[in-house]
Backbone as CSV, one residue per row, in Angstrom:
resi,resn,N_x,N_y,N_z,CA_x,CA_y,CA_z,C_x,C_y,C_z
1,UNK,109.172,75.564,66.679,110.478,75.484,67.315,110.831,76.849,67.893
2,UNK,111.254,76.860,69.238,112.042,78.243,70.178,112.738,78.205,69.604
3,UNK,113.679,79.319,69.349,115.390,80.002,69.100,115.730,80.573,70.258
4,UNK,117.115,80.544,70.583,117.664,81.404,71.635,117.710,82.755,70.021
5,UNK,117.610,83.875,70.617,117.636,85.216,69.933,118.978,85.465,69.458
6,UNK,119.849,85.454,70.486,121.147,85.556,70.103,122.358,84.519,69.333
7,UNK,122.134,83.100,69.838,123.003,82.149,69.081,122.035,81.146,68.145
8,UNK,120.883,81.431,68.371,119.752,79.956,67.553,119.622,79.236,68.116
9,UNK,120.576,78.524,68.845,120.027,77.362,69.312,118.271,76.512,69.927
10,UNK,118.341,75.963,69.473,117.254,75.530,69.888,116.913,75.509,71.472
11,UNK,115.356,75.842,71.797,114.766,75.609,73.307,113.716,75.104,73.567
12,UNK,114.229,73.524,73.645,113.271,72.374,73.405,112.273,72.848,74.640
13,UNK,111.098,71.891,74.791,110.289,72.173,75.983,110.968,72.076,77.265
14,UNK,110.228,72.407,78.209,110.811,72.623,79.649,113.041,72.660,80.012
15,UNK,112.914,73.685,78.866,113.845,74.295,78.823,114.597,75.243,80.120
16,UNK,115.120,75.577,80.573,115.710,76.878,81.485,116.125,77.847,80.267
17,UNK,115.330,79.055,80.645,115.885,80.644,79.611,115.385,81.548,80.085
18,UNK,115.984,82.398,79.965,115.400,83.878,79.985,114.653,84.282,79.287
19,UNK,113.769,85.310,79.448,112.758,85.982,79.081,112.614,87.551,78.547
20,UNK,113.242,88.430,78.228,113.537,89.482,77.957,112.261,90.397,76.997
21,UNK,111.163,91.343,77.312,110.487,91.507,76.451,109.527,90.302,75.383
22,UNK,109.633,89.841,76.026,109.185,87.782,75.125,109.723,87.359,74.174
23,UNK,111.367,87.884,73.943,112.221,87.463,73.304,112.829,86.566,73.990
24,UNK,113.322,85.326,73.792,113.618,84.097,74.541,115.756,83.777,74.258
25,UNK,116.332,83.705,75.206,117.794,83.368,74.992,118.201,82.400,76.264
26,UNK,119.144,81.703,75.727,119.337,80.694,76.128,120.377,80.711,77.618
27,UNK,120.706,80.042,78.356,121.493,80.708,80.155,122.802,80.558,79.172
28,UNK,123.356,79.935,77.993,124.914,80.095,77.798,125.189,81.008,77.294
29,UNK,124.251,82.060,76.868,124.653,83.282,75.722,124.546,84.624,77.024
30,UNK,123.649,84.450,78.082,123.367,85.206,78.980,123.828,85.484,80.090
31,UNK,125.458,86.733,80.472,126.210,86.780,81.193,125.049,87.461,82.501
32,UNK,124.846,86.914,83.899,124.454,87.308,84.902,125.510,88.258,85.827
33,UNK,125.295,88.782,86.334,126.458,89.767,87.397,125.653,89.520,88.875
34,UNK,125.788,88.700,89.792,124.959,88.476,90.923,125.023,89.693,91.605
35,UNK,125.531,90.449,91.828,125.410,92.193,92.483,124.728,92.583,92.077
36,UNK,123.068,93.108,92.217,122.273,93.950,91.599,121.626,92.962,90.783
37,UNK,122.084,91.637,90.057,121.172,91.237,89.338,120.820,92.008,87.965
38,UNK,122.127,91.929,86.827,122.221,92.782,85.587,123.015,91.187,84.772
39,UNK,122.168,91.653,83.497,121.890,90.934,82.572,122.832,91.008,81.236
40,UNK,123.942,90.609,80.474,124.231,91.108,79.547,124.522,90.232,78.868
41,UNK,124.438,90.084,77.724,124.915,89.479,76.036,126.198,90.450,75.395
42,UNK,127.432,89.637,75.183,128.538,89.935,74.565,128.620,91.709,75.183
43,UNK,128.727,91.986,76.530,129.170,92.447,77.197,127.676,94.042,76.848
44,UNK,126.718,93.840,76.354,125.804,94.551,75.971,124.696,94.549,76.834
45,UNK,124.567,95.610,77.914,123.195,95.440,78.991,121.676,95.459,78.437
46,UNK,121.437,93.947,78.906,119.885,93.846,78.455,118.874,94.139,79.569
47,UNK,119.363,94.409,80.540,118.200,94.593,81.789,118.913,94.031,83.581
48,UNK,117.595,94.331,84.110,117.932,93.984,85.501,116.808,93.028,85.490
49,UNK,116.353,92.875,87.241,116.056,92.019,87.721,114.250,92.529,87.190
50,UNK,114.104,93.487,87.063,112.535,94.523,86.523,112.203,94.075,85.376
51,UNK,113.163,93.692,84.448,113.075,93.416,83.215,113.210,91.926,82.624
52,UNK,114.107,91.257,83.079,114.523,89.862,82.927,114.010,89.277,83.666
53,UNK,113.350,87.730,83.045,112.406,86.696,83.575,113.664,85.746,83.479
54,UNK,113.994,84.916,84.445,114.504,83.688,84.445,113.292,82.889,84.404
55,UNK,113.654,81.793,83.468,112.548,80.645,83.369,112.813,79.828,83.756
56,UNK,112.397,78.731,85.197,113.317,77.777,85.373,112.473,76.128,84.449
57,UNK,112.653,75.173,84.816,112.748,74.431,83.466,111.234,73.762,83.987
58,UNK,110.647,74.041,85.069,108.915,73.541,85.462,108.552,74.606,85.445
59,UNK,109.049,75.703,85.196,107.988,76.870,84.892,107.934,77.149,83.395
60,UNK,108.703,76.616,82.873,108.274,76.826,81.224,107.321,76.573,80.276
61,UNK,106.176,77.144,79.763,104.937,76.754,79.290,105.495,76.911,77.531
62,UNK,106.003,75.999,77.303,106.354,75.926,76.031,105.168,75.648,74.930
63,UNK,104.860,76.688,73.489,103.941,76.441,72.334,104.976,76.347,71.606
64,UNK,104.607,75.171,70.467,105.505,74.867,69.463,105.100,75.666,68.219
65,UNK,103.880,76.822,68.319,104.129,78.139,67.381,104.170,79.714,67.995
66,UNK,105.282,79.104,68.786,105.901,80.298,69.894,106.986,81.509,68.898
67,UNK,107.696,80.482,67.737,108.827,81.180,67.298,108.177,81.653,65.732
68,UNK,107.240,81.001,65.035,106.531,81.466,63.872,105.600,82.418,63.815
């Protein structure tokens, strides 16, 4: 089973998430700023556009011992 990093929630297969370092969070925990393309969690900068993978939900290659 995926976890979003920040709230748990689960990220069933062909999910939409971000990608951060191959730490995985979910698009509701993950505030976007479309100017520049900056990334933040509870107002905390996780990256730009160099750093953050959007996953959209046919590009997701989901393993179910991704999170163990």
């Amino acid at each position: 089973m995926r976890e979003c990093r920040n709230c748990g929630d689960e990220l069933p297969p062909e999910t939409e998430h971000y990608a951060i370092d191959d730490k995985k969070y979910c698009t509701d925990c993950i505030k976007v700023y479309p100017k520049g393309e900056v990334y933040f969690i509870d107002e905390e900068f996780l990256g730009d556009d160099d750093s953050v993978e959007h996953v959209e939900s046919y590009d997701d290659e989901y393993e179910e011992d991704e999170m163990k």
